[in-house]
C-alpha positions as CSV (number, residue, x, y, z in Angstrom):
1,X,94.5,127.1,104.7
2,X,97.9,125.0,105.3
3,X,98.7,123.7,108.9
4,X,102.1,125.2,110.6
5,X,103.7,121.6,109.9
6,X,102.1,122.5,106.4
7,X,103.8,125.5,105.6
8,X,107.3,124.5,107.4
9,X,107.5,121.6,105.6
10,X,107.0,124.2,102.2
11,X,109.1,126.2,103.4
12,X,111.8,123.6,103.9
13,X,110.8,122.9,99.9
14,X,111.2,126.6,98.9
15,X,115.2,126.1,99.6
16,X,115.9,123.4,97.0
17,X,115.1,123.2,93.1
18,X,112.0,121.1,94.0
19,X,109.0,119.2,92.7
20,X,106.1,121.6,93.3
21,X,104.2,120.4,96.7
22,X,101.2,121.2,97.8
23,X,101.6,120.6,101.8
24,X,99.3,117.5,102.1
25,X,102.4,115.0,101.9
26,X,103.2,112.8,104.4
27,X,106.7,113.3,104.7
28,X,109.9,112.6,107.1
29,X,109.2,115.8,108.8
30,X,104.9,115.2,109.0
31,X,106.0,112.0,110.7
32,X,108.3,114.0,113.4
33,X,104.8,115.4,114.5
34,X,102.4,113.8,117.2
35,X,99.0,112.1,116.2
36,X,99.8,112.8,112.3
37,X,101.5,110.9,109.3
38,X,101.8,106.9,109.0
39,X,103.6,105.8,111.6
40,X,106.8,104.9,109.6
41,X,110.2,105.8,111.2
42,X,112.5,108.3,108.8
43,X,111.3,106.0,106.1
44,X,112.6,108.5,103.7
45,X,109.5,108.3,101.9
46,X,106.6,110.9,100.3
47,X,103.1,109.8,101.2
48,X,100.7,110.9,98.2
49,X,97.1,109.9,100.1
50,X,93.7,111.6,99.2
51,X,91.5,113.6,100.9
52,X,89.9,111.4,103.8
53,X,87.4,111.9,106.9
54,X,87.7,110.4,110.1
55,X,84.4,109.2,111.4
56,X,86.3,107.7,115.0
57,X,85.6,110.8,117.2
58,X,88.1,109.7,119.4
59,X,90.7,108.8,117.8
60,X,93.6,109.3,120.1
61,X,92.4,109.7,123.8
62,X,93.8,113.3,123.1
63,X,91.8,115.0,125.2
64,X,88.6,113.4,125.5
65,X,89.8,110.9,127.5
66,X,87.7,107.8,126.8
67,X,84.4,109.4,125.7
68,X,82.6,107.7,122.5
69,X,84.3,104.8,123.7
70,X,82.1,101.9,124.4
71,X,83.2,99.1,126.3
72,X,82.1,95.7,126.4
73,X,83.7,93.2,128.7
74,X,86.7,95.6,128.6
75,X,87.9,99.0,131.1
76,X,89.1,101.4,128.8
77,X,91.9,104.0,129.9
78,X,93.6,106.6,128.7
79,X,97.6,106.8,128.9
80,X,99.4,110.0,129.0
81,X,102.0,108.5,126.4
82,X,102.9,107.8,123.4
83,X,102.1,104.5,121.1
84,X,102.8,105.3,118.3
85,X,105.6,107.8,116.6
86,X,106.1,111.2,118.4
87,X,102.4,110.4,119.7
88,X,101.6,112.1,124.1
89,X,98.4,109.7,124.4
90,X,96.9,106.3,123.1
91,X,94.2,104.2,124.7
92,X,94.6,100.8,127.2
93,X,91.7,98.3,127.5
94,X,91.8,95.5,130.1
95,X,89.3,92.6,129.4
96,X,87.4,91.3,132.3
97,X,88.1,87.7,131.1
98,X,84.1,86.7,131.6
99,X,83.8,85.2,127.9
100,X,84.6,85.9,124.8
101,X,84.0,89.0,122.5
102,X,85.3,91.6,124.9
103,X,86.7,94.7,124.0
104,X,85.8,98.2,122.6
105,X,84.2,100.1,119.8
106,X,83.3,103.6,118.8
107,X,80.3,105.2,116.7
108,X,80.6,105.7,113.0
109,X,79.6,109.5,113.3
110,X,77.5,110.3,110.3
111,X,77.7,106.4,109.8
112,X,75.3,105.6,106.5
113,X,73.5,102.7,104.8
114,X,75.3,100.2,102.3
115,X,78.6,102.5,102.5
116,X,81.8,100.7,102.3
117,X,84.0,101.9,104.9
118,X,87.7,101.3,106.7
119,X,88.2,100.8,110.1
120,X,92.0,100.6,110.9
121,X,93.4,101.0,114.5
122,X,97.1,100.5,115.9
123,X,97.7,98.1,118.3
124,X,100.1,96.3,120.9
125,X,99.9,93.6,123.9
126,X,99.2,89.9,124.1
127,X,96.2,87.5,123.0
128,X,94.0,87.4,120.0
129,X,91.5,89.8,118.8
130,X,89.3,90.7,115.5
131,X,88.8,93.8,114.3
132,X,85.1,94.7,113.0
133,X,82.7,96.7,111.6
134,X,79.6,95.9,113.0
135,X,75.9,97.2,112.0
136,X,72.0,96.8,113.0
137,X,71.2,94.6,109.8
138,X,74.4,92.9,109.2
139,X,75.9,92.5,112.7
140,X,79.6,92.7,113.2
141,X,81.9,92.0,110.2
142,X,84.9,90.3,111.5
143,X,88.5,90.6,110.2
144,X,90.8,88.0,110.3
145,X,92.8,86.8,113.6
146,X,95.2,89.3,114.8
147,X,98.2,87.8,117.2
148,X,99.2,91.2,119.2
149,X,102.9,91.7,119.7
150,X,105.0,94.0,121.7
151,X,105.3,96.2,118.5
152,X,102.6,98.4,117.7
153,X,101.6,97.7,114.1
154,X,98.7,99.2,112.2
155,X,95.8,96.6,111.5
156,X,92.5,96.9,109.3
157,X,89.5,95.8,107.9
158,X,86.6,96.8,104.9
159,X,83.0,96.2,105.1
160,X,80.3,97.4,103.7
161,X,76.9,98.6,106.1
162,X,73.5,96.3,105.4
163,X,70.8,98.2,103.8
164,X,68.7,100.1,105.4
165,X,71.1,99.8,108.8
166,X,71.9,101.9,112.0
167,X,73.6,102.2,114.3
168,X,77.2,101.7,112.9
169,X,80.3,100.9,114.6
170,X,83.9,100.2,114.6
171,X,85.9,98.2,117.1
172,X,87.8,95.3,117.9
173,X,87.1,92.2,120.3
174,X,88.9,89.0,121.7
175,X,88.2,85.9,119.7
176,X,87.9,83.5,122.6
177,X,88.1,84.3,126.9
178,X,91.3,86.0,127.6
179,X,92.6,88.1,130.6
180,X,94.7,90.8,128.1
181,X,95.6,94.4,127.8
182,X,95.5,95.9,125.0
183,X,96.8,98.9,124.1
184,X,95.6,100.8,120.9
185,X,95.5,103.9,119.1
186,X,95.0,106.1,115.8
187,X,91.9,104.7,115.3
188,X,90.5,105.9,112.1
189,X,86.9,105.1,110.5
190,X,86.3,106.3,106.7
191,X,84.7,105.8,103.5
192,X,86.3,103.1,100.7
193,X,88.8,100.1,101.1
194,X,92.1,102.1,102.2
195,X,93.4,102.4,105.1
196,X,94.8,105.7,104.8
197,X,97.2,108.4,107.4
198,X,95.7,108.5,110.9
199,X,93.4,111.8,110.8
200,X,93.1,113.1,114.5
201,X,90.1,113.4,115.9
202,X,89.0,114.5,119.6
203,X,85.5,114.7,120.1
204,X,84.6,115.5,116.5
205,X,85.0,114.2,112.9
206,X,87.8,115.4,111.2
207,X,89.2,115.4,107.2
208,X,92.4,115.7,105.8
209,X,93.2,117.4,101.7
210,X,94.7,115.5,99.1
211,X,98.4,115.6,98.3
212,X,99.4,116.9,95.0
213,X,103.2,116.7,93.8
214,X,104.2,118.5,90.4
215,X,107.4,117.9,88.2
216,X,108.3,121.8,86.7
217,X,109.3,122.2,83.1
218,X,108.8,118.8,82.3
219,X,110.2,119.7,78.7
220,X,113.6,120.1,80.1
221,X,113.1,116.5,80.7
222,X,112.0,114.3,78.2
223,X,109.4,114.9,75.2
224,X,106.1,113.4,74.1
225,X,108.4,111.3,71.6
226,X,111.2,109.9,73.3
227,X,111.9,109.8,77.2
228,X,111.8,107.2,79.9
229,X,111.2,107.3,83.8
230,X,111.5,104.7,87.0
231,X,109.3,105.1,89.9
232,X,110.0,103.1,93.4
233,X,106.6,102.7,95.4
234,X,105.5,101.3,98.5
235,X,102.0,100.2,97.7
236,X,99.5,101.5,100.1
237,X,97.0,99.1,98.7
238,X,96.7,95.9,96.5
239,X,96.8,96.2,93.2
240,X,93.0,96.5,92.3
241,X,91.7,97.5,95.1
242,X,92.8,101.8,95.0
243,X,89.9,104.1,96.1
244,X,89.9,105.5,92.3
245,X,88.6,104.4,89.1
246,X,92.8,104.4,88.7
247,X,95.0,105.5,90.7
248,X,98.3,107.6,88.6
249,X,101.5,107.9,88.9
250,X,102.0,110.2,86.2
251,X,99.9,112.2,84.3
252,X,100.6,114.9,81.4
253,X,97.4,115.9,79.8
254,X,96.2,118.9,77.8
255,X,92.9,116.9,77.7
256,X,91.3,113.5,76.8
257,X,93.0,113.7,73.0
258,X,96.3,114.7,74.4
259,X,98.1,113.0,77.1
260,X,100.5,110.9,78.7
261,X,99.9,108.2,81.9
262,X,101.2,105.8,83.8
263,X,98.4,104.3,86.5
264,X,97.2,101.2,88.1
265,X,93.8,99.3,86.0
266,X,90.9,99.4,88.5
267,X,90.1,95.9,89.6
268,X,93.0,94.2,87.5
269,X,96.5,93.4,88.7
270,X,97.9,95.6,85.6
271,X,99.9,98.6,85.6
272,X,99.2,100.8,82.2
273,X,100.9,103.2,80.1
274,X,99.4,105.0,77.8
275,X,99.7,108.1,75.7
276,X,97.3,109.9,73.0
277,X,97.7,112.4,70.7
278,X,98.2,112.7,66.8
279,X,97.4,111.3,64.2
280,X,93.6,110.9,64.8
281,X,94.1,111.8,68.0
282,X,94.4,108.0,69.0
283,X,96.3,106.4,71.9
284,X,97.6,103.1,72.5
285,X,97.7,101.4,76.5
286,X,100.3,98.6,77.1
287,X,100.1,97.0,80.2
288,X,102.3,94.4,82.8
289,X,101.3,92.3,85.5
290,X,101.9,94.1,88.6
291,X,101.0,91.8,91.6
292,X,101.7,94.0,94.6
293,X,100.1,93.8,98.0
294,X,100.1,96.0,100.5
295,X,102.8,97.2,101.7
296,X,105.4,95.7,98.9
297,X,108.0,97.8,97.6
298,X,108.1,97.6,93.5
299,X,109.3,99.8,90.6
300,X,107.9,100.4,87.7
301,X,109.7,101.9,84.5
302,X,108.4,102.9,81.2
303,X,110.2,104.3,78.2
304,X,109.1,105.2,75.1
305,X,109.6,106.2,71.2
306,X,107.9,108.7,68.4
307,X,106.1,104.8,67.3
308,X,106.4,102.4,70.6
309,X,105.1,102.1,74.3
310,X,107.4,100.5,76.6
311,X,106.6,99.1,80.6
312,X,108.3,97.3,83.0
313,X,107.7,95.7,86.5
314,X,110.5,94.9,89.3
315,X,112.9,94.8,86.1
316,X,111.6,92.4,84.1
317,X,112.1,92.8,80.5
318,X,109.9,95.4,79.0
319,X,106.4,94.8,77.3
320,X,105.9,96.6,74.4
321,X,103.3,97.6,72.2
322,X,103.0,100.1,68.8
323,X,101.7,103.5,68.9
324,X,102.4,106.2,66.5
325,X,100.0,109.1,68.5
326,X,101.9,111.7,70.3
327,X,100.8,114.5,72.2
328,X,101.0,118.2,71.5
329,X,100.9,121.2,73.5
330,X,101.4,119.7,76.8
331,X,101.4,122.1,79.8
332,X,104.3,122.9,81.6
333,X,104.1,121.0,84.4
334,X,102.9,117.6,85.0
335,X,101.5,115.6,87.9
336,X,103.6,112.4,89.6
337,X,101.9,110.3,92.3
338,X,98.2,112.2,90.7
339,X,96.4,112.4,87.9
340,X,95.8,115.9,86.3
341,X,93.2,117.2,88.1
342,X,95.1,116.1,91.5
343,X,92.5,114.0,92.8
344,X,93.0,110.4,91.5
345,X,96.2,109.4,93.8
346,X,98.3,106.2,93.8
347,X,97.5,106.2,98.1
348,X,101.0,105.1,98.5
349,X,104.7,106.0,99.3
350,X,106.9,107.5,96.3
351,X,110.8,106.7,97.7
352,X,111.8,108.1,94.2
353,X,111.5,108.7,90.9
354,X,114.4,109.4,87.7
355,X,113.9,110.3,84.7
356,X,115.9,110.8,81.0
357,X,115.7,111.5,77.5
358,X,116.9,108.7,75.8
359,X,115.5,105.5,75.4
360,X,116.2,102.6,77.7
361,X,117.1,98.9,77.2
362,X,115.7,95.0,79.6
363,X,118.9,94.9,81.2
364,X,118.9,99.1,82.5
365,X,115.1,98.3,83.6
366,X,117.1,95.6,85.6
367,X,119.7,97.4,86.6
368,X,117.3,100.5,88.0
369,X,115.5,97.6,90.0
370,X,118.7,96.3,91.5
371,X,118.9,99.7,93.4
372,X,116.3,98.9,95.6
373,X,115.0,101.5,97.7
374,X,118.0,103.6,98.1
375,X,118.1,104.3,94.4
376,X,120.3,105.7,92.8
377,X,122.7,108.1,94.5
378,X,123.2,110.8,91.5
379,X,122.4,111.4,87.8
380,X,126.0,110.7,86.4
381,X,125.8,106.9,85.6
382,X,122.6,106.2,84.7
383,X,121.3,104.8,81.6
384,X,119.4,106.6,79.2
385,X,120.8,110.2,79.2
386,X,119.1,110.8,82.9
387,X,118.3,114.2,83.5
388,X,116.8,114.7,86.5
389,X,116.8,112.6,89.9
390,X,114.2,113.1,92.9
391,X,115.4,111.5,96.2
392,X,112.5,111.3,98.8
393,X,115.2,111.3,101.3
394,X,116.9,114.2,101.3
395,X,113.4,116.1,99.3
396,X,116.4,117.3,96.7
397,X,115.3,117.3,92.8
398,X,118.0,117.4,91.3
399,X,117.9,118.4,87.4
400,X,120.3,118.3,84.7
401,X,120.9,122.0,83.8
């Protein structure tokens, strides 16, 4: 069942010739709303995030006011404003200044045994602090030094529980004696290594679906034989470190002897593309050194040929690699930012994406780059006989007819 925001935002969609959504993005409009999307300012941007549970009951100071928060060497209040985005509450903690380690934490609810999990919190003020996930075998975890500013900024840290623990928690805490107020918010405790969209909570846990964003009639577009397509990301994670075995960006599949895909390598810094089919069916992967962090902003082009594999990174020239297997009978539609199946996602920011049906060159992988994260303003122009153009922006596809 989609959310109001859900099914205006998909409604919105319904008026343009659009990718197929399925409500879950984090978009300009999710981010107009209070305690939801990422925090960013008309970033122009679609988030494509999995499915995630919070485990902070009290995420916001909605209205639970401070319960589940546990103070140590702290006063925790709750403000009837916003911190962050169109946010009406947040949380303010005043340490007593008696020694060090003071500040506040919350229950994992439903916390487990030698589970990974997130904590990630916004905050804002003066001093020092840690943030840390703290446990009955292992103690607290500690993240590294955070300097607060003025700015609320959105801060994490990954650890996994001690076997055979209880009693988990999240929090954060000053690093030496400080008199400080802190003001925080969007706390959010889950399973895995990213820190994904705050997922309100207020007294209980709460989860959040998976995004899923389709391209229609991808045979309008480009074929299994010739085609190429640019993607610009902000990386919600380090390369290597995605929740997923891989996380795609593009996926075309009948099945395992029939595909096309573009995806990150799980604990490598490589990007891959790879496609399968006939003769055999075989495939062929070639790969390129993709060193993002999080939060970079990178593109990523591949093109391709009936008998070669092209891939390129922040326009560098391409890296090749022979393969005479191509696909047949590929559905109709194809996934971008997921893999078929819609639950492998990239868990980051798609500012756009073009694609054509001819075959590019080094210096047009270049030249896509150099367009940084406006991109580029319409098909006519474009390298590579474009035929269709999706600006995160304005949410327009715009194909070729």
């Amino acid at each position: 069942m989609l959310t109001t925001a859900q099914q205006l935002m998909m409604a919105q969609a319904q008026q343009y010739d659009l990718l197929t959504l399925s409500g879950n993005e984090v978009t300009d409009y999710i981010r107009t709303l209070p305690d939801q999307g990422d925090g960013l300012t008309n970033d122009g941007s679609f988030g494509v995030w999995p499915a995630a549970t919070n485990r902070a009951i009290n995420s916001n100071a909605k209205t639970s006011g401070t319960d589940d928060i546990i103070d140590v060497g702290a006063t925790t209040s709750r403000v009837a404003s916003g911190l962050v985005g169109a946010d009406t509450t947040h949380f303010s903690t005043v340490t007593a200044n008696a020694a060090t380690a003071e500040g506040t934490s919350q229950l994992i609810s439903g916390g487990a045994a030698g589970t990974q999990y997130t904590f990630s919190v916004w905050l804002a003020g003066t001093g020092t602090v840690k943030l840390y996930i703290s446990d009955s075998v292992s103690g607290k975890q500690l993240g590294a030094q955070i300097t607060l500013t003025a700015t609320p900024t959105k801060y994490s840290v990954t650890a996994t529980t001690g076997a055979a623990s209880t009693t988990q928690t999240v929090g954060w805490e000053t690093d030496s004696q400080q008199a400080i107020t802190v003001t925080h918010g969007r706390w959010m405790a889950q399973t895995g290594a990213v820190a994904t969209p705050h997922v309100l909570t207020d007294g209980a846990t709460a989860a959040s679906s998976a995004a899923r964003i389709q391209i229609p009639d991808v045979a309008r577009l480009f074929t299994p034989s010739q085609g190429w397509m640019t993607y610009r990301i902000r990386a919600g994670h380090a390369i290597g470190t995605a929740p997923f075995e891989n996380s795609y960006y593009f996926q075309h599949r009948t099945d395992t002897n029939s595909r096309m895909e573009l995806y990150s390598i799980a604990s490598t810094s490589l990007l891959a593309f790879a496609r399968v089919g006939l003769p055999g069916p075989d495939g062929r992967i070639v790969t390129v050194a993709a060193p993002f962090i999080l939060g970079d902003v990178f593109t990523v082009t591949v093109t391709w040929t009936e008998d070669t594999l092209y891939i390129s990174y922040n326009g560098g020239a391409f890296s090749s690699l022979a393969c005479p297997f191509v696909p047949i009978g590929l559905p109709v539609n194809s996934d971008l930012g997921t893999d078929g199946s819609g639950t492998q996602v990239i868990s980051s920011d798609i500012l756009w994406f073009v694609c054509g049906k001819g075959f590019l060159a080094n210096s047009d992988a270049a030249y896509l780059h150099s367009l940084g994260n406006a991109g580029p303003p319409r098909l006519t122009g474009l390298p590579g006989h474009p035929t269709a153009l999706w600006d995160a922006t304005s949410g327009v596809f715009t194909r070729r007819r």
